[in-house]
N, C-alpha and C positions, 0 to 999 in steps of 0.2 A: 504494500500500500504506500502511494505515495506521500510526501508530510504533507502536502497541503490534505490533502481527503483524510491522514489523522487526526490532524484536525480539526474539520470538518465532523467528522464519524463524532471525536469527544465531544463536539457544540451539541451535537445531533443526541448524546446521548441523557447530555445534561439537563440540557430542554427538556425532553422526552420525561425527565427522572422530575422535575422540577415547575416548569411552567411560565408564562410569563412573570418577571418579577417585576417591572413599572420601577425600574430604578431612572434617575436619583431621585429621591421621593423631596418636591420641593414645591414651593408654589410659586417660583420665578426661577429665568433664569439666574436671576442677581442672591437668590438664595441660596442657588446650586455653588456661586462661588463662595460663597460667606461659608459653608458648609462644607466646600474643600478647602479650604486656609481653616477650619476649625477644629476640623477629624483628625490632624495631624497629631500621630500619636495620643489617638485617644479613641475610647470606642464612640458609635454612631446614637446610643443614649446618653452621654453626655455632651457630645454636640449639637444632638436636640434638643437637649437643655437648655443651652449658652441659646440656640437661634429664638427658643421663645421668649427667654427674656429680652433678647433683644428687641424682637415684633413689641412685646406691650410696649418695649421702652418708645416705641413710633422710630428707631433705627433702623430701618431695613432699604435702605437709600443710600447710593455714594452720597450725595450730598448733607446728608443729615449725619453719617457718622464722619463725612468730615471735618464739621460744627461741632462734634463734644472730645472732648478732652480724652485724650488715652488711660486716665484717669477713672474718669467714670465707663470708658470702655472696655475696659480691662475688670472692672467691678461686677460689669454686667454677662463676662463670659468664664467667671471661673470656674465653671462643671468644665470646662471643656481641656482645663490643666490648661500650666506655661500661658498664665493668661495674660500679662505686660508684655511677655514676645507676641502673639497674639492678634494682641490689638494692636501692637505697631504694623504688624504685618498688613492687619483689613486694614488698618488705614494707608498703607502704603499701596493695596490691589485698589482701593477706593479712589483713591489720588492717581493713579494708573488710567482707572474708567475713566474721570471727568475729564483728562487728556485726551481721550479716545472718541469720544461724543457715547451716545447712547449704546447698550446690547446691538440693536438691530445695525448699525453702523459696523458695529465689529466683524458678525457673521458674513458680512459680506468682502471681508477681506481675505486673502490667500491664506491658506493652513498656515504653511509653511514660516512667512514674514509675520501672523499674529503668534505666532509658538516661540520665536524667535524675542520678536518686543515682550512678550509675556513673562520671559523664564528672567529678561531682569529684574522687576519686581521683586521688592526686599522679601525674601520667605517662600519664594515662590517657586518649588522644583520641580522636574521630569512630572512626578507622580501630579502633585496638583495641578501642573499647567495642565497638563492633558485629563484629568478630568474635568476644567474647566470646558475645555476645548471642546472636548465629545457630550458634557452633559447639560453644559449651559449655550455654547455655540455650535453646538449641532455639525462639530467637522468632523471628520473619519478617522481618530485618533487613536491607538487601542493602548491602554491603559497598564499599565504593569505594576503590580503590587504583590507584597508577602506571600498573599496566598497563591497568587500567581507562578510565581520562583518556584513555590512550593510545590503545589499541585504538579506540576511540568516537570519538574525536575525529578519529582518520584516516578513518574511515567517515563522518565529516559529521553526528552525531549529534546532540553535546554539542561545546560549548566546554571546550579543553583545561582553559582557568584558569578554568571555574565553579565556583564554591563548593561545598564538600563536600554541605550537608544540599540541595543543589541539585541534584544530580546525584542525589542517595539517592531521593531526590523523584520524578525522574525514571523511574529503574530501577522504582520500587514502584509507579507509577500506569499504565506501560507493562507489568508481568506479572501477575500473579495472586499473592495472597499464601501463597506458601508454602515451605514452612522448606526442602524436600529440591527445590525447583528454584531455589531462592536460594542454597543450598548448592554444585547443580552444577555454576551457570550459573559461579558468581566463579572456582571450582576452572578450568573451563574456559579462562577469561579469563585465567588466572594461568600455564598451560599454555603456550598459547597466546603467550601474550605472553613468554615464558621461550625459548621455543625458536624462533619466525616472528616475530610484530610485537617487533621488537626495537627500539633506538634505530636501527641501521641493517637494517630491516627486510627479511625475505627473499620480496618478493612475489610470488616463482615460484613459491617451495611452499606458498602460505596458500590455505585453504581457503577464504577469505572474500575471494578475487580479485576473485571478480566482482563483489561487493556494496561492493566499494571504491573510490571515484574518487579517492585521493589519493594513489595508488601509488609508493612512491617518493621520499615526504617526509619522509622521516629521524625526527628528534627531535620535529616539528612537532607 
């Protein structure tokens, strides 16, 4: 079998095992990025925490949390841990946008040159540019994350420690480019890897048993 159709066959399996998941669960795009500068290292319940305080706070605006002080910014997102790095961060992707003009203004720039202006942003790496990219601008970007590494790398795919834009490489020359199977393939990976490929992995209920020869190898 060739890798792209292993790949394929694993999308095909995980779906199949799973369903749609409607990720990033947001109600803007502008929430989707507040929500990947918030996740960083930390789980998705407490940067759902941090986002709703933010919402009562009437902050869910570049321009409104460019107005309050990092101070009370940082006050309003400590579920989400490392909260002063943080807020300097939203306020530096905030300060980023109103350079930029609106969302809609953005999507319609080249991948390639907004991924580029993107990643310099204070705070701003591989991992969250590109799930900016793919969850809130809607460009064909595929997202590489832990459980990612993980999952792949128990299947014999990819090396655990390959470099980020090496693996992105990877995922994007083995599928076809598109934004809603990029979208369901990571949601699935993230599933997945949350609840069965774990650090100590539950091979009895994984869907992807049999596609796996390294059954068993923990953290590996």
């Amino acid at each position: 079998m060739s890798k792209k159709n292993q790949y394929q066959r694993i999308y095909d399996i995980l779906n199949l095992h799973y369903g749609p998941q409607h990720w990033w669960p947001a109600d803007s795009p502008f929430e989707v990025m507040i929500g990947a500068v918030l996740v960083q290292n930390t789980t998705w319940k407490n940067t759902s925490a941090a986002i709703t305080s933010l919402k009562q706070a009437g902050l869910m605006s570049p321009s409104a949390i460019n107005k309050t002080s990092n101070d009370h910014l940082a006050s309003l997102i400590i579920s989400s841990g490392y909260f002063n790095i943080k807020a300097k961060r939203l306020r530096a992707l905030c300060e980023w946008l109103a350079e930029h003009g609106d969302i809609e203004q953005l999507k319609r720039l080249p991948l390639e040159s907004i991924r580029m202006d993107l990643l310099t942003v204070h705070g701003i790496g591989p991992e969250t540019a590109d799930d900016i990219l793919l969850y809130a601008l809607d460009k064909p970007v595929f997202v590489i994350d832990a459980y990612t590494r993980r999952l792949f790398s128990r299947l014999g795919l990819v090396k655990h420690d390959a470099a980020y834009e090496e693996l992105r490489t990877v995922f994007e020359q083995a599928l076809e480019k598109d934004v809603s199977l990029y979208n369901q393939y990571h949601a699935l990976i993230v599933v997945h890897g949350k609840n069965i490929c774990m650090t100590r992995p539950l091979c009895q209920l994984c869907c992807l048993n049999e596609q796996c020869y390294k059954k068993g190898l923990g953290d590996k």
